[in-house]
N, C-alpha and C positions, 0 to 999 in steps of 0.2 A: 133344345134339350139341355138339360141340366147338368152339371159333372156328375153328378152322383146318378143320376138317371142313363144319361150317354155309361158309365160305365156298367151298371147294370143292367144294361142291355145287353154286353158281352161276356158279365159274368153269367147272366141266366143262361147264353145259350152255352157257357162251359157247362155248368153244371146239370144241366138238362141233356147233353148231347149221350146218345146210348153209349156211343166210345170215345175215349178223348181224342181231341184235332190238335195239330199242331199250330202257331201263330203262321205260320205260310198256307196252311190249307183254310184257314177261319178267314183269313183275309180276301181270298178268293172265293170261299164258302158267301160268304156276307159282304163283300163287293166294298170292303173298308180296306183300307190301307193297312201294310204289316206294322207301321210305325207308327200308328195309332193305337193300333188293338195293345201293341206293346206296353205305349204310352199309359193308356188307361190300365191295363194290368199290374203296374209299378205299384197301383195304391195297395195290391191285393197280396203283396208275395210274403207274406206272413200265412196265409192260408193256402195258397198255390201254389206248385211246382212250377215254376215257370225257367224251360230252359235255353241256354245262352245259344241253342242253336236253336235257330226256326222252324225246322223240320221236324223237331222232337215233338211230343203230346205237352199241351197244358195239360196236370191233373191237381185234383186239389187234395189236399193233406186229410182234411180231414170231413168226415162225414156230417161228423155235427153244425159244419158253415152249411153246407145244403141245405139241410135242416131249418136252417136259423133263416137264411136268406128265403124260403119261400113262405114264411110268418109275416102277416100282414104291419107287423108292428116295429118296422125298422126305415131307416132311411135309406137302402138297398134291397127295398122289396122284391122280390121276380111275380110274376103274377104267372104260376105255372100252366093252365090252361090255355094262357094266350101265347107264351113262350113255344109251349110246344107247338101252337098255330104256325109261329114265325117259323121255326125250325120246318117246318112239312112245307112251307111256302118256298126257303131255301131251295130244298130238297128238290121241289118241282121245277124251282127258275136253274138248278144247276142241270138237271137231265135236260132241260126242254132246251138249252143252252150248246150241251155237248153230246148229248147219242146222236148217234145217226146209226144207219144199216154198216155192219160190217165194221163197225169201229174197229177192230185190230188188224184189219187190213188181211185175213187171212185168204190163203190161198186155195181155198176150201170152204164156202158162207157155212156148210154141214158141218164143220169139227165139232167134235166134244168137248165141252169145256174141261174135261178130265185129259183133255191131248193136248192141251196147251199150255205151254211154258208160263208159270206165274208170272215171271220177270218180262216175257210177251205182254202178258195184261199190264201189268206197273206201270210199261211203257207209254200204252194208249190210255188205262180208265185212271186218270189222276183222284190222286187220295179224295178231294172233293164229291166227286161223281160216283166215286167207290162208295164213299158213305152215304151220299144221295141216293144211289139204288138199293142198299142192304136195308136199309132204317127208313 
């Protein structure tokens, strides 16, 4: 894969993602290393938000690189129909990965999810899986 191709891979799934991920969740999201995805974002931070902590959201500045980047006519094309493919395939290989019965370990399989402590969830469904299962 190309530089420009290899980074476009992780700019599409930024810009395509319904919410933005952080370089620690995308790394695990996409089974690439945090210091890669980093690496490759370095070319980009003129149009991204990219912050010095890893936990934070990549977002991008501005709406018109979206825009620009899914136009057939650049050397950072997204090809957005097969992007969103990748991203659903993500999606799958992270649940099929981490649900199981009873993930939050409670003491009750019947709670409502209204009686349980958010910071309980946090704990168990990592930001990954969280956006796995919503989107």
């Amino acid at each position: 894969m190309s530089r420009s191709s290899s980074s476009s891979y992780k700019i599409g799934v930024i810009i395509l993602l319904a919410v933005p991920l952080s370089i620690h969740t995308l790394s695990l999201f996409l089974g690439i290393g945090a210091d890669q995805i980093s690496n490759r974002l370095d070319l980009f931070r003129s149009v991204l938000s990219i912050p010095n902590n890893r936990d934070q959201p990549v977002r991008i500045l501005y709406l018109s690189f979206r825009d620009f980047l899914v136009q057939p006519r650049n050397n950072y094309y997204v090809d957005e129909p097969r992007k969103h493919k990748d991203i659903a395939r993500s999606c799958l290989a992270t649940m099929r990965s981490h649900l199981r019965r009873d993930i939050c370990n409670l003491a009750s399989p019947g709670t409502h999810r209204a009686d349980i402590d958010p910071r309980h969830i946090c704990q168990y469904l990592l930001p990954e899986l969280q956006y796995s299962c919503r989107y």
